[in-house]
C-alpha positions in Angstrom: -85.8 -17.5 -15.9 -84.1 -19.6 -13.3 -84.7 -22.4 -15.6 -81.5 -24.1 -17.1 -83.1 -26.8 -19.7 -82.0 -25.3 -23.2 -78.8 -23.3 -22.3 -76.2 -24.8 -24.3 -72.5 -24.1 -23.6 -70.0 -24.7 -25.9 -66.3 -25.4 -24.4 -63.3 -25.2 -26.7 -59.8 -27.2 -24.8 -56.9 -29.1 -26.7 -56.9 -31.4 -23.6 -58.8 -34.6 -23.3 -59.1 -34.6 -19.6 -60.4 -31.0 -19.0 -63.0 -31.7 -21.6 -64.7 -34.5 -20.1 -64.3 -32.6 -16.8 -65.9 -29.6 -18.2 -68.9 -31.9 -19.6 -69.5 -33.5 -16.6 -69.7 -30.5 -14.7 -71.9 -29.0 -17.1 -74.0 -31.5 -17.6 -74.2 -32.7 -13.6 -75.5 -28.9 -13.5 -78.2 -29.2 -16.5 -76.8 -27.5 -19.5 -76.4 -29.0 -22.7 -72.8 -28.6 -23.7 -70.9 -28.9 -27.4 -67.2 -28.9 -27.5 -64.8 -27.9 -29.8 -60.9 -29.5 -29.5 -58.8 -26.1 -30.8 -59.8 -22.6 -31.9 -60.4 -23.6 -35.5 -62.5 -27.0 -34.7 -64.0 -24.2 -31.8 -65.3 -22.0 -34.6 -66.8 -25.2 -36.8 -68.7 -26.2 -34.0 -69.7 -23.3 -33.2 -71.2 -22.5 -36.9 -72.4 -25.4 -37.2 -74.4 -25.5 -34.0 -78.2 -24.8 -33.7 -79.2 -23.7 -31.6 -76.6 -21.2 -30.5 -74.9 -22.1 -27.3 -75.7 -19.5 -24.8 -72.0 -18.8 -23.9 -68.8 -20.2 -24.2 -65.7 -21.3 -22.4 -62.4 -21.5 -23.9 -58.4 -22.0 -23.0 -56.1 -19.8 -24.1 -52.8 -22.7 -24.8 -53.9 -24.2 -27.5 -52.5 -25.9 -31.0 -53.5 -24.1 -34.4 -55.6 -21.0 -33.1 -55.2 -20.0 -29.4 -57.6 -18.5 -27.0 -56.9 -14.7 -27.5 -57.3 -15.6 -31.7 -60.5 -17.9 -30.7 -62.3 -15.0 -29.2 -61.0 -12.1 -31.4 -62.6 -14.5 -34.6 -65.8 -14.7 -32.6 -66.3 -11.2 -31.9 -65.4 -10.7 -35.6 -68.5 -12.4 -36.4 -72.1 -10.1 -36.1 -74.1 -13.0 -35.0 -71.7 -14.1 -32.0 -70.7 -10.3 -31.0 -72.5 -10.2 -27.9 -71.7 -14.0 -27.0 -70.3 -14.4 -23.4 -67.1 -15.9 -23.4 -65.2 -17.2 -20.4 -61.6 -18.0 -20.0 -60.8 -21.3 -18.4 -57.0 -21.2 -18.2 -53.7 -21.8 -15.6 -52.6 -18.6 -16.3 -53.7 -15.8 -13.6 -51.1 -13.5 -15.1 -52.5 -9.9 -15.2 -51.3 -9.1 -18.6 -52.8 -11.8 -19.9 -55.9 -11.3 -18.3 -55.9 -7.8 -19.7 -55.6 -9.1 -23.2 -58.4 -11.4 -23.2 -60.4 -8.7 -21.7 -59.5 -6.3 -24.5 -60.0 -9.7 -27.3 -63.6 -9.8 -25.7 -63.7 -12.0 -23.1 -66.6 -11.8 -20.7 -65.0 -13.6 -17.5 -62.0 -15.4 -16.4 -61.7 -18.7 -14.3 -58.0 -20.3 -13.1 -57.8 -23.9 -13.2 -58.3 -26.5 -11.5 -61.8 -24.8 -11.3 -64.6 -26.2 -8.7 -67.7 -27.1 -10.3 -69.3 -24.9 -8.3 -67.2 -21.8 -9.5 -67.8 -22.9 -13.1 -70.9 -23.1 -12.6 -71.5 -19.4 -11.0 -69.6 -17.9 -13.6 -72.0 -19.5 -16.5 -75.3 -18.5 -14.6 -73.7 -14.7 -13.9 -73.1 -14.5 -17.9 -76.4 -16.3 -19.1 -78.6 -14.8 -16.7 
């Protein structure tokens, strides 16, 4: 199914400029992309969005509900368990890594990212 029409990602980031980055990159590669502006606005979008994005890419500094919170909710939820979930973050710190691992995270990326990086990661985890 090398075909990317209809694979929907949703990208949850408190900051304005990695947003629009992350849509452009997204969309320049042919995914349809939603985005969410904390962990709680993350979560509403998510629920509210049909179809289902296909995976997810979140920060982990952010206002209100943070990364490791974000993707602890989602795995609470049945219907997301098995989502993949990236981390898109500035932080390469091992511990840290190891926590979003244990949260449920599927995959990891340091910023600044490459498109083309970004871009591998999402079709490793939607394949």
């Amino acid at each position: 199914m090398g075909d990317k029409a209809g694979i929907r990602i949703l990208t949850v980031d408190d900051s304005r400029t990695m947003q629009s980055m992350l849509r452009k990159a997204l969309e320049g590669a042919g995914y349809d992309v939603i985005q969410g502006e904390d962990g709680i606005d993350g979560l509403d979008v998510l629920q509210a969005a049909d179809p289902v994005p296909n995976a997810i890419i979140t920060d982990i500094n952010m206002p209100r509900m943070d990364g490791f919170e974000f993707i602890e909710a989602v795995r609470g939820m049945e219907k997301y368990k098995r989502l993949p979930m990236i981390v898109l973050t500035t932080e390469s710190d091992p511990e840290k890594k190891a926590r979003a691992r244990a949260a449920g995270a599927t995959g990891w990326i340091v910023k600044p990212f490459s498109t083309d990086s970004l871009v591998a990661a999402i079709r490793r985890v939607t394949a």
